[in-house]
N, C-alpha and C positions, 0 to 999 in steps of 0.2 A: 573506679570503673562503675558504672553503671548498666543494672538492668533493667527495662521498661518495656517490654515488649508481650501482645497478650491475646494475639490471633487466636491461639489456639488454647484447649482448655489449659488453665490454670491448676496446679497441685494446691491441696491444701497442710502439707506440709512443704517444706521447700528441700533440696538435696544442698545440701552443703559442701561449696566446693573450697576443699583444705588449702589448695594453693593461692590460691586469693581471701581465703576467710571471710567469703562471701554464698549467701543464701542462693538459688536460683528455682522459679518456680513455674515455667513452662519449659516447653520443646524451644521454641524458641528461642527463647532466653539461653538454654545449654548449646545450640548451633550459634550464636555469638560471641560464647565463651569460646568454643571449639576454633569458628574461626578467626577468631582477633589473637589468640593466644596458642597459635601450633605447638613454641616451642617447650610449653606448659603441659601439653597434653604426654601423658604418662598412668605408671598402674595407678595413683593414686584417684584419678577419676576413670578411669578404663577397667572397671572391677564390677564383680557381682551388685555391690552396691547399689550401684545407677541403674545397674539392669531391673532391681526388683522397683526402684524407684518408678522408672518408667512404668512397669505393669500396674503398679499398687494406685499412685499418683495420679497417673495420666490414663490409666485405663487403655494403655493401647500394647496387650499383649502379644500380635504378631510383632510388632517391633523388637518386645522382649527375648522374646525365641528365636528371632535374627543374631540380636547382641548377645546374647546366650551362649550360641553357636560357634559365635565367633572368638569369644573367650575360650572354649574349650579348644579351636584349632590353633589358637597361638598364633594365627597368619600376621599379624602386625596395625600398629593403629590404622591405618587407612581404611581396611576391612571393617573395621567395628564403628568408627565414626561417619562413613558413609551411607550406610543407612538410616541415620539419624538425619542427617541434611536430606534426603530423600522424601523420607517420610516429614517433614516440615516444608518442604517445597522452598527452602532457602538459598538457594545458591544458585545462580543461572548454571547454565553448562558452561561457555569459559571460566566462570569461577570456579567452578569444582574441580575443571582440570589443573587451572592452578595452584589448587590446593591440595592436588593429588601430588602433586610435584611434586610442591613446597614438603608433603610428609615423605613420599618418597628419598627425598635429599637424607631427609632426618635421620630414618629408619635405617640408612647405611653409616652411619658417622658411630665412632667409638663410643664407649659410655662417659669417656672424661668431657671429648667434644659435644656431647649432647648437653652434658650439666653444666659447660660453660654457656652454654648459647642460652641455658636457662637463666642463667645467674647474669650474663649481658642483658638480656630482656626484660630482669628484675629489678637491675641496673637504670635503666632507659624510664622504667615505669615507676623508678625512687622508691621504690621498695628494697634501703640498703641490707635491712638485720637479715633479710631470707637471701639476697645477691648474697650477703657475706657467708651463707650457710651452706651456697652450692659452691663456692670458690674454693670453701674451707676443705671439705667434702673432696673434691679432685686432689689438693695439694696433699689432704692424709696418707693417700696412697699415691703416692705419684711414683711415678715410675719414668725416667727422663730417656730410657731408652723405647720408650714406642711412641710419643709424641716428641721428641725433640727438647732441648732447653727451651727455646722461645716459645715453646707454645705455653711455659711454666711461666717464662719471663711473663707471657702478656696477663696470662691469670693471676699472679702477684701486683699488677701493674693495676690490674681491674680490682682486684682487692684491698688497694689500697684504694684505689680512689671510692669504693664505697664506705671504707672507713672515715674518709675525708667528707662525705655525704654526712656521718655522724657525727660528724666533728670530734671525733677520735683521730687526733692528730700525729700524736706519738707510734699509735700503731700502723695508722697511714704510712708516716717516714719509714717504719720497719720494714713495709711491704715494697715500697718503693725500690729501698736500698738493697733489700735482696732480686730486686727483679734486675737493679740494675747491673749488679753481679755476672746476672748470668747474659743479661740482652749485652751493655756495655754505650747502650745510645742517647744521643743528648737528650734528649726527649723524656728520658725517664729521669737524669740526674737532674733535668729542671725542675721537676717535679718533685724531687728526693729535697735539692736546697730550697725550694716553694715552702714546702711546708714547714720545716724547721723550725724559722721563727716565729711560729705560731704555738709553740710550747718549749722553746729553751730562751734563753738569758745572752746578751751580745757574748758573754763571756764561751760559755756552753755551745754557743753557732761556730762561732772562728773555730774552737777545738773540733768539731765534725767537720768543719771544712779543710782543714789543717789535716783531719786525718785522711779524706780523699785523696788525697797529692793529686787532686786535678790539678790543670793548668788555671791561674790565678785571673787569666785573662778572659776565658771561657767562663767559669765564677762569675764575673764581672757583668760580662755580657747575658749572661741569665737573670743575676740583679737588676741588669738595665731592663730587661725585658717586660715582667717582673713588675718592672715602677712604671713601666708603659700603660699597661694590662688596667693597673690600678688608677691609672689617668685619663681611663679610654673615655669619650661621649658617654656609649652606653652606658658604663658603671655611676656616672654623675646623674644620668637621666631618674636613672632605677632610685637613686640616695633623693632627686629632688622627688619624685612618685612618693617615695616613703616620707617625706616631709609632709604634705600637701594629707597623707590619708592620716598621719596622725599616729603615737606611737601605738596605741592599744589595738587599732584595727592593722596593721605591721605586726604585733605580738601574736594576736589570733591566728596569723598566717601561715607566720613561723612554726604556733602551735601545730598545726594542722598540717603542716610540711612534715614536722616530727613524728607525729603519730602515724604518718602513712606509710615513712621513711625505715619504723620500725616496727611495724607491725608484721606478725610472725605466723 
């Protein structure tokens, strides 16, 4: 992500925002973190911190004493971040009511459904090592009677696939395998035998597949699936692009896929 925005005065320290592990050093700048990233917004930027930042930084002390105010009533983020958008003149008015929404939605949903929508969003943005940290997070304490099994199934489903983002294979399959326990849908045992032989032996696969007692036909038709996926146009386009740029500008890329993949 990217911040470049400087209408307004500049700090000359910058407030560090922990969820992204990024600097940010205007108003402006903090109203596009705010907006682009709602389902990030939590105490961890919503604290006395920012407040003195803004006074200290920005020099703009009614604002402080707005946000201030608003930390001590506890009324919820909308209250505390809307003044911020105010005082920067950012957000038309249809936008801010859609964003009023959008927190309003938020601000009613559980604490486990909050930190998945976090960890889907962390997801989405290949930020796998922190996705995996709010996934992990729900499953410690889970509790299968107030959310249901499937909403465990999808959070193991989504935790594996960030493990799969790491190329953490083995732990992938694990996550897989318990989601599919409890979902029971194809969809997720494609995914369970997908990964396999990407860290066992022909020997080691048939025995995991052996022990599913799925139907051998279904199997089948995942492998086929499977060998499609891997023969698509696009996937040949992407392998000639990587021919054509050469292996070491392909390495850097990689590199750089990984560091952002796990950064924490």
């Amino acid at each position: 992500m990217s911040y470049d925005l400087c209408l307004l005065k500049q700090a000359e320290k910058p407030y560090f925002i922990e969820n992204i592990r990024t600097g940010i050093y205007s108003l402006e700048e903090l109203c596009f973190y705010l907006y682009h990233n709602v389902y990030l917004i939590d105490e961890s930027i919503l604290n006395e911190g920012l407040c003195d930042w803004i006074r200290d930084e920005l020099g703009l002390a009614r604002l402080y004493r707005q946000l201030y105010e608003q930390l001590e009533k506890q009324d919820g983020a909308a209250f505390f971040v809307l003044p911020i958008f105010r005082e920067a003149g950012y957000l038309t008015h249809p936008q801010m009511r859609e964003f009023q929404e959008k927190l309003a939605k938020l601000e009613v949903q559980s604490d486990d459904m909050k930190q998945k929508l976090r960890g889907d969003y962390l997801f989405r943005e290949r930020m796998y090592a922190r996705a995996i940290g709010e996934y992990r997070g729900i499953l410690k304490r889970r509790n299968p009677g107030k959310l249901g099994t499937q909403f465990y199934a999808a959070v193991l489903n989504n935790l594996g696939a960030a493990y799969a983002g790491l190329f953490q294979f083995e732990a992938a399959a694990e996550c897989f395998r318990e989601s599919y326990e409890l979902s029971k849908t194809k969809e997720t045992l494609r995914k369970y035998v997908s990964v396999l032989p990407l860290f066992l032996d022909e020997k080691e696969y048939q025995e995991r597949i052996d022990a599913l007692r799925v139907d051998s036909e279904l199997v089948q038709g995942i492998q086929e699936h499977n060998a499609k996926l891997c023969a698509a146009p696009e996937l040949a386009r992407e392998i000639a692009k990587a021919k054509e740029k050469g292996v070491g500008e392909v390495l850097e890329e990689l590199k750089e896929q990984y560091r952002r993949s796990t950064k924490i």
